[in-house]
C-alpha angles and dihedrals in degrees: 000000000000119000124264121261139224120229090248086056090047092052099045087049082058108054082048098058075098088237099329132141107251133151111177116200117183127169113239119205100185095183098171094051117088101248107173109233102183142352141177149121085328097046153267116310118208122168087359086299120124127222113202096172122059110278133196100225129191133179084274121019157027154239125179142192086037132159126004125286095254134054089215083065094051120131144183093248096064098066088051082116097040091057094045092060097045116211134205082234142006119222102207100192100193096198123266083333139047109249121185115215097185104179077058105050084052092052094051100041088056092045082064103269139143096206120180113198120207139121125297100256089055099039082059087047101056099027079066098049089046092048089053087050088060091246125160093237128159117196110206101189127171115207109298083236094068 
C-alpha cells in the first residue's frame, strides 16, 4: 500500500506527471495532528476529547485551560506561548461573538505576529482549513460561550 501523501507532495507528483493528466487522491488519516471535530456551547472536541475552557491548539499540540472567559479580560501575557512558537498566523476566537480588542491586536502585531479575530465557530473553521493546507497555524479560542 503506497504512503500517504501531504498536499505540498501531491502537488510536486503532479507537476512531474511531464504534461499528463494526473490527479492523485489519497485519504489522509493524520491521526497525530489537532483537527477540530466538533465544537459548540459545550466545547471544542479534539481526538474525541472536549474542551470546555478556552485552549491554545497547535498541529500538534495542546494547552488547556488556557486565556480568560471572557475577550474584554484578555491580556498580552497570555499569548507568551503563542509568540514563542511563531506562527504563520494567529486564529483569536473571541467566544459566541467577535470581539475586537484593539490595544491587543496592536500589541501582538508589534510583538511579530499575524493575528486574525473572529468568533470561536469560525476561528475552528478556518484554523481547519489552514491545518489541511500544511500551514503553521495556532488557534487561540475562548469558550464559544463567551
Amino acid at each position: 500500500m503506497p504512503k500517504p501523501m501531504n498536499n505540498r507532495e501531491a502537488a510536486r507528483a503532479c507537476q512531474s506527471a511531464q504534461g499528463k493528466n494526473l490527479m492523485k487522491l489519497h485519504l489522509q488519516r493524520d491521526t497525530h495532528r489537532n483537527v477540530i471535530h466538533a465544537y459548540g456551547p459545550q466545547g471544542i472536541v479534539i481526538h474525541g476529547e472536549n474542551y470546555g475552557q478556552g485552549l491554545l491548539v497547535g498541529a500538534e499540540w495542546l494547552h488547556s485551560p488556557w486565556g480568560p472567559e471572557h475577550a474584554d479580560a484578555l491580556e498580552l501575557s497570555h499569548f507568551d506561548e503563542v509568540v514563542t512558537r511563531r506562527p504563520d498566523i494567529m486564529l483569536l476566537g473571541t467566544g459566541k461573538h467577535q470581539h475586537f480588542p484593539l490595544e491587543l491586536l496592536r500589541a501582538l502585531r508589534t510583538a511579530g505576529l499575524a493575528v486574525e479575530v473572529m468568533d470561536t465557530s469560525a476561528a475552528c473553521r478556518t484554523y481547519n482549513i489552514l491545518l489541511a493546507e500544511d500551514r503553521m497555524v495556532i488557534a487561540a479560542l475562548l469558550p464559544p460561550v463567551a
